[in-house]
LUMZAFI-37462 format. One record per residue (C-alpha): residue in one letter; x, y, z. Coordinates in steps of 0.02 Angstrom, whole numbers, plus 50000, padded with zeros to 5 digits. Layout:
N
AXYZ
...
END
This chain:
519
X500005000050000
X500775017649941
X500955029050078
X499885043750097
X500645061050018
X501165073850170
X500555092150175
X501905105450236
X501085115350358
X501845133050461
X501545134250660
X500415148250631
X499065138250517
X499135121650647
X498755134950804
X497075138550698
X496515120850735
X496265120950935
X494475115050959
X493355101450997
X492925094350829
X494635102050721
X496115097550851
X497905095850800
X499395093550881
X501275094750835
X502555081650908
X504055082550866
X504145093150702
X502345081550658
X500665085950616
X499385075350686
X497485077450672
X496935069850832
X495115076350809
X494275057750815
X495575052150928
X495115062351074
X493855050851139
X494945038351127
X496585044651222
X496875033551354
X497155049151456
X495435058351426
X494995069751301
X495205085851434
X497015081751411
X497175084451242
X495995101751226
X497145109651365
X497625129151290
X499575121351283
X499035104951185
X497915109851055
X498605119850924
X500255117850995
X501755107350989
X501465096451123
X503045085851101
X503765090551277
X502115084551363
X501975068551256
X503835063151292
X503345067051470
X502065053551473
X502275042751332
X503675029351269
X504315035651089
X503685018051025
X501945023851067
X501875036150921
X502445021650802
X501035011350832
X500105008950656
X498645017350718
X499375032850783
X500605033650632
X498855034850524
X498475052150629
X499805061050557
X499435072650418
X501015083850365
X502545091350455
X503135107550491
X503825117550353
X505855119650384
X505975108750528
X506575089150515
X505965078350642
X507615074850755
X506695059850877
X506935043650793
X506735025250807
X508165015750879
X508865007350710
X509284988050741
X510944984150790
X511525001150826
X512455006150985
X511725017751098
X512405036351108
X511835040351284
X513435042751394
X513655026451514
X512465015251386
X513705005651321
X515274998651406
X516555009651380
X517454995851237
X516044999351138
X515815019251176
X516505030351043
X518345038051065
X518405024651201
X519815010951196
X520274993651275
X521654981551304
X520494965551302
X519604970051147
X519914964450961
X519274971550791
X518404951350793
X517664955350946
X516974971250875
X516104959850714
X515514946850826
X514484960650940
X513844968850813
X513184951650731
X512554945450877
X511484964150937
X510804960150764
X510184943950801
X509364948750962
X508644964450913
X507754955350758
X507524938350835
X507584937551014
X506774953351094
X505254953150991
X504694934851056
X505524941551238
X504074954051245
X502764942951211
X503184927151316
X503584937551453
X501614943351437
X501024928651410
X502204916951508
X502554902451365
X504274895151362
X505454904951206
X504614900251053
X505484884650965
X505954896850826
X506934907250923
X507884890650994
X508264884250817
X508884900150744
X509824900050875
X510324884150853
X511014887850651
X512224899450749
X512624888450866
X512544898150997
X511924887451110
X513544879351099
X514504896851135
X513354896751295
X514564884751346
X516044893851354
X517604890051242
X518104869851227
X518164854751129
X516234855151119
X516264868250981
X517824859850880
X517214857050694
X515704871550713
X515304887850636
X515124901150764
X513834915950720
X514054912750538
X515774909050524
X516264924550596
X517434917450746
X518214901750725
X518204887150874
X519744889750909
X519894907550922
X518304907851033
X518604915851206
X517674922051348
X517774938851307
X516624933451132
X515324923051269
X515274939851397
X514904948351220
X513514934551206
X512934936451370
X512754954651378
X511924955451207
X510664945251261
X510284952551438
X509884968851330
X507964962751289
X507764967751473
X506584952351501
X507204941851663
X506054926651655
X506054925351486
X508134926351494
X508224912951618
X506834902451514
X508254905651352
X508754888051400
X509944893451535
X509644877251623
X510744871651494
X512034882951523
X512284876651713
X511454858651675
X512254851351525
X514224856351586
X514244842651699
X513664831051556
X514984838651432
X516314835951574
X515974821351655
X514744809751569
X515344794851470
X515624796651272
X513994787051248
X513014797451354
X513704813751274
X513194803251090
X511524803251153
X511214822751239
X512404835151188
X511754835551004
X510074834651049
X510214851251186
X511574863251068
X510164859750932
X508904866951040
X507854849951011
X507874845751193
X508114855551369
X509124852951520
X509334857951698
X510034857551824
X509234850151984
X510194853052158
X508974864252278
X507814857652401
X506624863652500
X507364856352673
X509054861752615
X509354873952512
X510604872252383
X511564863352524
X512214846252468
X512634840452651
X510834843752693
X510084837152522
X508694821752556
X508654814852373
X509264798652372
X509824787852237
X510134767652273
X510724754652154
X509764739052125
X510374721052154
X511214719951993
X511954736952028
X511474742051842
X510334753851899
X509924767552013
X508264771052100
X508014789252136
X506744796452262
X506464812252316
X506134831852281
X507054847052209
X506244865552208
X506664881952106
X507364872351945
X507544883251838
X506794876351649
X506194863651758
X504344862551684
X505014860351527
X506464851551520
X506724833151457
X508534828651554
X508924833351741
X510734833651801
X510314827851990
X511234829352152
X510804815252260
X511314807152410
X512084789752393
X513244776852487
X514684785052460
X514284803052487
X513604813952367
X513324807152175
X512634818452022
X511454806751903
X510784811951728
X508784808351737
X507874807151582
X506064815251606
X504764799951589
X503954786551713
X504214794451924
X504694811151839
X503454825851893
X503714844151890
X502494857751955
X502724875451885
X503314886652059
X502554904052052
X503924919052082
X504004937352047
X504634934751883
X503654928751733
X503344909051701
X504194908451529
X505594903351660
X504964887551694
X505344887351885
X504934868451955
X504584859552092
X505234842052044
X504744826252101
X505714809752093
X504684791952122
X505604778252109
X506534783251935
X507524768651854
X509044777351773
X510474768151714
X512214767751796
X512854773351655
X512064791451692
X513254795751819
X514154810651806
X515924807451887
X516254795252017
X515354789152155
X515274801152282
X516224811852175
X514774823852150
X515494838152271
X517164839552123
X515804837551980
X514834853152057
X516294863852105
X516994863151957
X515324871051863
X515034885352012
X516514897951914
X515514897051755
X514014896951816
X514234912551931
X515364922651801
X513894919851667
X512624929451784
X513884942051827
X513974945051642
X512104944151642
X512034955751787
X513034971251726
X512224972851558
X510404975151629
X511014984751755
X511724998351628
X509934997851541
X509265004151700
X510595015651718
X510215022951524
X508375023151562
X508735033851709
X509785045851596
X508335047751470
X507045051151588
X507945063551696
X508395072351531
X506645072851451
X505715073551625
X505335091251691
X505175094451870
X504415113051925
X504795117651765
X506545110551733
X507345093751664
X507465080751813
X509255081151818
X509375099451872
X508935092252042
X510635089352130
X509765075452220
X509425065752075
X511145069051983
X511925062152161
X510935043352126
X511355046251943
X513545046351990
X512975032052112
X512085023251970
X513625024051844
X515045020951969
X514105003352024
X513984997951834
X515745005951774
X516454995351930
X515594981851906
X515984979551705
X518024984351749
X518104968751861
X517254959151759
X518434960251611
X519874957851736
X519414942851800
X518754936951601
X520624938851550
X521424929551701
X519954915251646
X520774915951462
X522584915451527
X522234903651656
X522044884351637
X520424875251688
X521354870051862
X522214886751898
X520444896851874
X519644884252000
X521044885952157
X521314907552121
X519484914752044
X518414904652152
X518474919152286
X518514934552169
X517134928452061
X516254925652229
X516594942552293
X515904948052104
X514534942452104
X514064949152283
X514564966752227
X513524965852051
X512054960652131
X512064971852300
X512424987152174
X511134981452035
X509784980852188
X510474997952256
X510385004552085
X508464998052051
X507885006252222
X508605022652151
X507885019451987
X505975019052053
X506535033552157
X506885043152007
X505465038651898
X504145040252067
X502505030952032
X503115026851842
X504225014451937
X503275003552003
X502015002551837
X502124987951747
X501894996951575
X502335015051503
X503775025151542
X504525017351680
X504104996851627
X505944990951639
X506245000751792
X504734991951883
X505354975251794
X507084976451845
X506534981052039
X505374965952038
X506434953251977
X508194957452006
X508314949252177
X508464933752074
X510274937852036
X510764938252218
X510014921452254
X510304910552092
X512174902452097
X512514905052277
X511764918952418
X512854936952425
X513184932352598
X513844915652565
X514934920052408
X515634934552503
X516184923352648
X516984911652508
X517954924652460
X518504931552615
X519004911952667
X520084910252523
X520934927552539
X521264924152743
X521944904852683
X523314913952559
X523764925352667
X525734924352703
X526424919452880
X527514932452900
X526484947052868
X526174956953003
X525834976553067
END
């Protein structure tokens, strides 16, 4: 369909048209005929007849109310009728794949004039490839399963898949040997974990927290254990089937009674006569993917200590979806165990070995949602820059408030910090092998995580502060702020308490310390 021909109109001729029956408005250098709409303005129609709407440009009192996606809708985009002679529209649409030009919205690797030792010009490619993907692909179905609470449509998982980027979830390794990576634009071996925090962070940027956690990351912390320590047969059987996005992990350690404490943990897995199988009884609760995953990598208590068992869902295996303050697309479970028959084969590591098979995932695990962690927390931090800019407060921009400029330095010294010791610790993890990253970043990553989340929850109790009621509204201006505060507790629980990962790192800091030093 052709679209419609534009009039030029001056100020002077769209003042003429400020009455009930003949209203017009201009936003942002645009002529729209709102004279039917009235009625329908979610706001009331007094809004729109006030002396300094009608007739007048009223973009300063839409952005004051209104997201800038609003006016794109198809049905407001039909309203308008010309533009302003000699003026160019100068608000536009965020174009996919771009990089944000708000100062602080972009790490400072990607922020223009802005340099860094980690990063390469492949690092650049493969960022810009994969903000692509996720603008296009990824937040579009974010938006609506996070309304509606469905798992990530299948589509998404299989173009995913094509990239293989569920393999690059992984980290670098011998899993992605022989693959393309994001169209062939890193090879296997060059992968690091400076390309999966680009992942990471790229991906954290829909903004959506359920519907982020429902992206399959039970595979990210379930299927490890299985890459590491299952038998060549048993990765034959799963590994293809999960990096294809054809089936779904998790990873199943929590219980009610316990915790994610393993000493504590009631599950119980006992062989049979033969000793060719195990028979596994008993409960885990807050597994993540857990409603809809087909394999569960369990922790369970057994003769010899503690034993982690791949359990295919089917016959004994029930899961309940949990209800939390973040949106089912998730799939948070409460899983049951009835006597499940599952081969011997299925275990992951030795008997009783389970504590080592754990351990040795908790550095991954914990530096992915650190990764996770500082890229929303900069969204909230450019949210809060727009609205104190466009926002006026007794008749000046937000930020004019010394108050709110004092949460705004707050704000960006968290996330700066944050990001800096993140890419620290992400080039010790490429310069370091498997065993040295386990006995020397076990404590810092701890101690990471504890400061990204305790600043990201600081940061989101400024945030609602700064957008006032907005912030805790579920849609319009402030809908990621109210999001964010909601479901960003997540982070400090998931992969190990603040309290507890703090004390971890304190331990191992007090156990190097050196005999002789003294005051």
């Amino acid at each position: 369909m052709a679209s419609k021909e534009l009039r030029t109109f001056t100020r002077e001729e769209v003042a003429k048209h400020n009455i009930d029956g003949d209203l017009w408005i201009i936003v942002d250098g645009k002529v729209y005929d709102i004279s039917r709409f009235k009625n329908l303005h979610p706001g009331g129609a007094a809004v729109l007849l006030d002396s300094e709407i009608a007739g007048q440009d009223a973009t300063e009192a839409f952005y004051g109310l209104h997201r800038h996606e609003i006016i794109e809708k198809p049905q407001y985009v039909r309203l308008q009728i010309g533009v302003i002679e000699g003026e160019k529209s100068v608000i536009h649409s965020r174009v996919v794949g771009e990089l944000s030009k708000v100062p602080y919205g972009e790490p400072t690797w990607l922020s223009e004039g802005y340099h860094s030792p980690y990063y390469t010009e492949n690092h650049r490619r493969f960022q810009k490839a994969c903000r692509k993907f996720v603008d296009e692909v990824v937040t579009p179905d974010a938006n609506g399963r996070e309304d509606d609470g469905k798992p990530p449509s299948k589509a998404v998982l299989e173009a995913m898949a094509k990239l293989n980027i569920h393999a690059m979830r992984m980290g670098p390794g011998k899993h992605l040997k022989s693959l393309e990576l994001m169209g062939g634009i890193v090879k296997p071996e060059e992968f690091t974990y400076f390309h999966e925090l680009i992942l990471t962070q790229e991906f954290a940027r829909c903004g959506r927290r359920g519907y982020g956690d429902g992206l399959m990351a039970g595979s990210v912390i379930g299927l490890p254990p299985v890459l590491n320590f299952g038998s060549d047969e048993l990765k034959a059987k799963v590994v293809p089937d999960v990096l294809s996005g054809q089936k779904l992990i998790c990873l199943a350690i929590s219980e009610a009674f316990a915790g994610s404490d393993v000493a504590g943990l009631r599950t119980t897995a006992t062989k049979t006569e033969d000793g060719k199988h195990w028979i596994i009884n008993g409960t885990k609760k807050w597994i993540t993917n857990g409603t809809f995953a087909h394999y569960f990598t369990v922790g369970c208590k057994t003769e010899d200590g503690f034993t982690v068992i791949l359990v295919e869902r089917g016959e004994g295996v029930e899961t309940k979806a949990i209800k939390t303050s973040y949106s089912p697309t998730a799939g948070t479970a409460f899983v049951t165990f009835d006597n499940v028959k599952v081969p011997v084969e299925n275990t992951l590591g030795p008997e009783g070995g389970g504590i080592f098979v754990m351990l040795s995932n908790f550095n991954h695990e914990r530096w992915v949602m650190i990764c996770s962690s500082a890229r929303s927390h900069r969204l909230i931090v450019e949210e809060c820059l727009k609205w104190t800019n466009q926002r006026k407060a007794f008749g000046k921009p937000l930020h004019s408030q010394a108050v709110i400029r004092s949460k705004l330095a707050a704000m960006i010294s968290r996330v700066e910090s944050v990001q800096n010791w993140l890419e620290n610790l992400t080039h010790q993890m490429n310069n370091m092998s498997y065993k040295e990253q386990a006995s020397k970043l076990a404590g810092p990553i701890g101690l990471l995580k504890m400061h990204a989340t305790r600043s990201a929850q600081l940061t989101a109790t400024d945030a609602v502060q700064v957008f006032g009621g907005r912030g805790i509204t579920r849609t319009g201006m402030g809908e990621f702020i109210e999001h964010y505060h909601r479901t960003v507790p997540f982070d400090a629980i998931l992969g190990g308490a603040e309290d507890v990962l703090g004390d971890l790192g304190v331990r191992q800091a007090i156990r190097g310390m050196p005999k002789n030093a003294k005051l």
